[in-house]
C-alpha positions as CSV (number, residue, x, y, z in Angstrom):
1,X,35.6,-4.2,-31.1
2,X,37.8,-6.1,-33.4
3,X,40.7,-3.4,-34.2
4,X,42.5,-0.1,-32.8
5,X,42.9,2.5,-34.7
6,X,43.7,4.9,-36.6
7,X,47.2,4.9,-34.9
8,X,50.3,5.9,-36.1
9,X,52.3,8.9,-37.5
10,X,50.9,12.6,-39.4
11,X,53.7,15.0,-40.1
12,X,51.8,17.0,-42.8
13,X,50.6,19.4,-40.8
14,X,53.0,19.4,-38.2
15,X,51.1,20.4,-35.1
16,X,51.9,17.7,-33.0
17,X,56.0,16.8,-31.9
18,X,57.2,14.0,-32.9
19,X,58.4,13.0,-29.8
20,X,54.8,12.6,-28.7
21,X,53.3,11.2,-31.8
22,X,56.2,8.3,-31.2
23,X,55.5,7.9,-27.4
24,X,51.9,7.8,-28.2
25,X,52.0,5.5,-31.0
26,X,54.2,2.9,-28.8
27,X,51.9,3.0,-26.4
28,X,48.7,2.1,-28.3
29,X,50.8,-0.8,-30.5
30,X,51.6,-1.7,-26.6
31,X,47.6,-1.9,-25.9
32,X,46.7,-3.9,-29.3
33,X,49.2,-6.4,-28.2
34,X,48.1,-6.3,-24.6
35,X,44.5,-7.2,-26.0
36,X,45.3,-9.4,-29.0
37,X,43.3,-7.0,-31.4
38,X,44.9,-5.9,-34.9
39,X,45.7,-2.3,-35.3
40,X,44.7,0.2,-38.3
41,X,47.7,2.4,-39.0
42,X,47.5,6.1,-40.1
43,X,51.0,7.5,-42.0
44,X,51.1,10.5,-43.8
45,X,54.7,11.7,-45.0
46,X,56.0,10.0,-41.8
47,X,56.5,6.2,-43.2
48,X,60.1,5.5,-42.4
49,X,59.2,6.5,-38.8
50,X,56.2,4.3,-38.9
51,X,57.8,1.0,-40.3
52,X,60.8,1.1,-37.7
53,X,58.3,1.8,-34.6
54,X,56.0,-1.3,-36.3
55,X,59.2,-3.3,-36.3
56,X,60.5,-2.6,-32.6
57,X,57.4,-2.7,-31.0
58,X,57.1,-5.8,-32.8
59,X,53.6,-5.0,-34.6
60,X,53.7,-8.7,-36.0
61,X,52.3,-9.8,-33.0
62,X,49.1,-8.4,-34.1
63,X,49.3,-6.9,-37.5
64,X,46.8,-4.7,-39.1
65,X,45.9,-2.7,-41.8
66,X,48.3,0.1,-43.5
67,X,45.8,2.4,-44.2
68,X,44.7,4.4,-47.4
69,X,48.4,2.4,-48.9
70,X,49.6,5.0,-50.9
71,X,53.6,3.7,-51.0
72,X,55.9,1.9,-53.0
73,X,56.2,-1.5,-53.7
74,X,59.2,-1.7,-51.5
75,X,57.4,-0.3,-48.3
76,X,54.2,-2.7,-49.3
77,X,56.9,-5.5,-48.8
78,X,58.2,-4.3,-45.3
79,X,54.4,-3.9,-44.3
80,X,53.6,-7.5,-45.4
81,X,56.8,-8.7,-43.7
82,X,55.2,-7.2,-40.7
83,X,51.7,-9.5,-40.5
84,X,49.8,-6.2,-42.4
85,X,47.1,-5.7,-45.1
86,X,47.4,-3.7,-47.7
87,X,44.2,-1.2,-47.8
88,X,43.2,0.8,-50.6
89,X,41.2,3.8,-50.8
90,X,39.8,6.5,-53.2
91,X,43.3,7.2,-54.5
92,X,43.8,4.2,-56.5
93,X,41.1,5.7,-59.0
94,X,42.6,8.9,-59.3
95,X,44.3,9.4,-63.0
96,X,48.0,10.7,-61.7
97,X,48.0,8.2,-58.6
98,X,50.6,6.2,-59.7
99,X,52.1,4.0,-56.3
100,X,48.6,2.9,-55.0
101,X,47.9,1.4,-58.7
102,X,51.7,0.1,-58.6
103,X,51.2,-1.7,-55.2
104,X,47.7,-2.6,-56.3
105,X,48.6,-4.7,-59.0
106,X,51.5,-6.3,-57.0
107,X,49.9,-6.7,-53.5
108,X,49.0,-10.8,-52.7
109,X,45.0,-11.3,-52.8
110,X,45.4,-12.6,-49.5
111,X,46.1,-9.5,-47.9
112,X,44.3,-7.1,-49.9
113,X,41.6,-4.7,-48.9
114,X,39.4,-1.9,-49.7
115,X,38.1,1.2,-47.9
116,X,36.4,4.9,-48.3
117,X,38.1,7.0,-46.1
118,X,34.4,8.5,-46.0
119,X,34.4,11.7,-46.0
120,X,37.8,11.9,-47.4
121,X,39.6,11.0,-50.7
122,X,36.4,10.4,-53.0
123,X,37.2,8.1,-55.9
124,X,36.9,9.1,-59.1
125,X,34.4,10.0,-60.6
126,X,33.3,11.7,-57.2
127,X,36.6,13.4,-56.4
128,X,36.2,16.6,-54.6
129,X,32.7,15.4,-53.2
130,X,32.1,13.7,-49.7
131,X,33.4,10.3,-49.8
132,X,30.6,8.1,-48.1
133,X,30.9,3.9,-48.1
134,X,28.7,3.3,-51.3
135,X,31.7,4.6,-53.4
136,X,33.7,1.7,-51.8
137,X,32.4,-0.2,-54.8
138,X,34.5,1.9,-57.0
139,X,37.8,1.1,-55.3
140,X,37.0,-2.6,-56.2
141,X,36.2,-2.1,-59.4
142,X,39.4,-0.4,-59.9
143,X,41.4,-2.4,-58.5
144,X,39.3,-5.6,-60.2
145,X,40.6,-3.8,-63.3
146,X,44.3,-3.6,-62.3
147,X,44.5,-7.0,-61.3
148,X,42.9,-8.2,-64.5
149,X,39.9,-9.7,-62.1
150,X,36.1,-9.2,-62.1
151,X,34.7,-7.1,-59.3
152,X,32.7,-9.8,-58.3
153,X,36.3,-11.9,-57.7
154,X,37.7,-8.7,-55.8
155,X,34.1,-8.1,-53.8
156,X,34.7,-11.8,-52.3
157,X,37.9,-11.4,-51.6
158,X,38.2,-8.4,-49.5
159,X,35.4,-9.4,-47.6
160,X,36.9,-12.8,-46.7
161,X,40.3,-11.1,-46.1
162,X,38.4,-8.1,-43.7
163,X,36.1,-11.1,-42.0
164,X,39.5,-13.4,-41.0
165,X,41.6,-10.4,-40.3
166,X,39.1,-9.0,-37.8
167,X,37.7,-12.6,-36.4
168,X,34.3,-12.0,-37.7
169,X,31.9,-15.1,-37.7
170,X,29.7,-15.3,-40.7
């Protein structure tokens, strides 16, 4: 095992209090610090909530990975403040997907990363299909283009980030 996860906070479809979404949450940030393992946050429409439970259960301890980052700059910043990756997903390719292509660009290589979400979020030119982990590819050739890099660049790098964020021995 070398993370928890998803954790965190999902107020879209409202079918869980928040009172218990909040206790739970604590609770698991409680057990990643309990055994030193990194956490893999889940927010959706919930992410001042999430940032001021990271911040007083002191997340930092452990850090993590802000999940399919689809926020502004500003949270981005709080997140890094907190000892957290930036992860990006199928949504940085789509055309009207403005925030994740704004905190793409802007987001430190060292703490940048790339996922699938499989079977959710399919990057274009797939959207609407089943996401699966081949399509990863086109996440970091996206954000190769945003960050004016070659894929190859961005390929290396989000391995090496994933590989020392999660301990992983090559």
């Amino acid at each position: 095992m070398v993370a928890l996860g998803e954790m965190g906070l999902d107020y879209h479809w409202d079918t869980s209090p928040k009172d218990v979404q909040f206790e739970v949450f604590r609770k698991q940030i409680q057990l990643a610090k309990e055994v030193n393992l990194p956490i893999v946050i889940h927010n959706r429409e919930a992410t001042e909530d999430v940032i001021r439970i990271l911040q007083e259960e002191h997340a930092e301890e452990v850090g993590g990975i802000m999940h399919c980052f689809g926020e502004t700059v500003e949270v981005m910043e709080a997140c890094l403040a907190l000892n957290f990756h930036i992860s990006f997903g199928g949504t940085v390719t789509f055309k009207n997907a403005k925030l994740p292509k704004i905190a793409a660009e802007q987001v430190p290589l060292d703490r940048i990363l790339v996922e699938t979400d499989a079977p959710y979020l399919a990057p274009h030119p797939n959207r609407g299909k089943r996401n699966e982990p081949a399509y990863v590819k086109l996440v970091a050739e996206k954000i190769a283009e945003l960050k004016e890099m070659k894929y190859e660049e961005i390929a290396s790098l989000t391995t090496s980030n994933a590989e020392k964020l999660f301990r992983i021995e090559k």
